[in-house]
C-alpha angles and dihedrals in degrees: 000000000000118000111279140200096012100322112158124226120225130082124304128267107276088230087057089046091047087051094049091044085051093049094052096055096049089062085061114030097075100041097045092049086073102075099053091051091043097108101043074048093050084045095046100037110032097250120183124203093265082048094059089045099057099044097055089041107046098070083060093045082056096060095058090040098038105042089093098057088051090056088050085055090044090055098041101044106007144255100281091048089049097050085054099043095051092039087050104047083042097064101035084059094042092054089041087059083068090071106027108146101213137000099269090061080044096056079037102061092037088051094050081044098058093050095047090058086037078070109043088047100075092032084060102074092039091054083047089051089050097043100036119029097157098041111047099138100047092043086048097052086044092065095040098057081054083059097044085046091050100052091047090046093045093044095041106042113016087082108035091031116026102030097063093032102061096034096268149311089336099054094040086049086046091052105052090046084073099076086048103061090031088061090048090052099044086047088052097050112025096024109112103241120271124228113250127217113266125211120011109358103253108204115136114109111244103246102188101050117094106232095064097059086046090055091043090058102048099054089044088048092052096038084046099053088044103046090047100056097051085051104052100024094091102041077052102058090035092056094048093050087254095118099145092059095068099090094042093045084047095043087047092050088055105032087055089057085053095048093046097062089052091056088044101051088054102041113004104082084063103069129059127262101252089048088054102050114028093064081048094058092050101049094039078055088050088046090052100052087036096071100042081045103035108028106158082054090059100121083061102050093033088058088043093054090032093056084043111047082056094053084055093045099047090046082056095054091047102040091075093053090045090043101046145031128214126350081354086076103061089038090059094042095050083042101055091031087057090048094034092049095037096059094045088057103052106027092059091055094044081046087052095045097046084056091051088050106043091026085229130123090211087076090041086057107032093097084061101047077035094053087044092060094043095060089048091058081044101051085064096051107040098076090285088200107052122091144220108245076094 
């Protein structure tokens, strides 16, 4: 799409860019505390291994169940509202998990805290759409590097660093509430005004439309191919005798993702879409098969599906606001986010499961090599020559 009605080339204000960044990372940074503290929470509150589970699992089931309701706020307040208003409600109920009296409160809080980021997620590309016209891709790949930074700051420092430092899990969850609500109150402030919907709010997803099952694909492919590997590369190298190569597998599969947004953000906005994703589905598929077939070469395999699998993700988040204009582009984007985050919930388990089952990690792998080939038949169907300035 060219610029329209006076729309001006050239790249985005770096204060719009910050506030994105930030934005993306406060869609992260919460949810992504909670694993390093899990065991001083197991000790505290009780927690079995279900519970764990649960409680790491359920912001990500969220983001399938509660999109919808993020595109309904989208449509009644705005996009801009509803990003502060999620962002908001995220990080008061983040910081209230550091004094939650029992586990219950503490359900309770994460729960309140999943739906509040539900909402701010499909306001986000229609707040990029607003601020930056002529600069989606780059706007889009701005925010998700926030959310890249988030998840290896939360994972690396809140442990070893936080926790210790402010006297334990309360203090390290506290903490990482603070960019949340710091993001909601610049936004609010400082954030250009977003158009409203006239006339009815139009928010449903529209089910039965194509493109929103393509798109829907394609972020769960690329979340699918992602979240299992994190989840089945250890058992894997463990299994193989190739134990110390767990951390690095697991610091290459999320390095790379860093490293991707980077190289997306420079170059990426200048190839088409089809250009972009189909050499991505190949090589997350060769990445796959790489470490069942190839396991002392992990860290290898593991950085090639991790880089991918963010170039993926990152194509997903932009292609709403380049597809559509308006409310379309929150319904899209609740549509594809309830499908995306769906599937990344429920294939990884069933992934798990079929390895339990056969004893093979081929089973265990297949949703990745799966996922790969997926994103290679949709690079051919979701307008393969159109690319991502906006």
């Amino acid at each position: 799409r060219q610029p329209q009605h006076g729309e001006q080339a050239g790249r985005p204000p770096l204060g719009l860019l910050a506030m994105l960044w930030l934005a993306g990372f406060s869609l992260r940074a919460t949810v992504l505390s909670i694993p390093p503290v899990l065991p001083a929470l197991k000790q505290d509150f009780g927690l079995s291994h279900a519970g764990v589970a649960a409680l790491t699992t359920l912001p990500l089931l969220l983001f399938s169940a509660a999109a919808v309701g993020g595109s309904n706020f989208v449509a009644r307040i705005g996009p801009k509202r509803t990003l502060v208003a999620g962002l908001a409600l995220a990080g008061a109920t983040a910081a209230l998990r550091s004094v939650a009296p029992d586990v219950v409160a503490l359900f309770a809080f994460t729960l309140v805290m999943g739906f509040g980021i539900s909402a701010a997620q499909p306001a986000l590309p229609t707040v990029v759409q607003a601020w930056v016209p002529a600069g989606i891709g780059l706007a889009t790949a701005t925010y998700v590097n926030g959310m890249l930074v988030s998840e290896a700051a939360a994972a690396s420092v809140t442990r070893p660093v936080l926790q210790p430092a402010l006297a334990g899990w309360q203090g390290a969850l506290a903490l990482w509430s603070a960019p949340v609500l710091l993001c909601a109150l610049l936004v609010a402030l400082w954030g250009p005004r977003t158009p409203r919907d006239e006339g009815p709010p139009r928010w449903v997803p529209e089910w039965g439309r194509a493109r929103t099952w393509q798109l829907g694909l394609l972020q769960g492919a690329g979340s699918v191919a992602y979240f299992a590997s994190n989840a089945m590369v250890p058992d894997l190298l463990e299994a193989t005798g190739h134990t110390a190569q767990v951390e690095w597998g697991l610091t290459a599969l999320n390095a790379s993702q860093l490293l991707a947004s980077v190289v997306f953000a420079l170059v990426g906005t200048r190839i088409t879409v089809g250009a972009l994703l189909w050499p991505c589905g190949v090589l997350v598929a060769i990445g796959g098969a790489g470490i069942v077939f190839d396991p002392a070469r992990a860290v290898l395999w593991t950085a090639l599906v991790g880089f991918c699998t963010a170039i993926v993700f990152t194509v997903s988040l932009a292609l709403p606001a380049v597809l559509e204009r308006g409310p379309g582009v929150a319904r899209l984007s609740a549509g594809m986010l309830t499908i995306g985050y769906g599937l990344a919930f429920v294939i990884p388990l069933l992934g798990g499961a079929a390895w339990d089952l056969s004893s093979s990690p081929w089973a265990g792998f297949g949703p990745v090599i799966a996922a790969g080939v997926a994103v290679v038949v949709l690079a051919r169907r979701l307008a393969p020559d159109i690319d991502l300035r906006g």
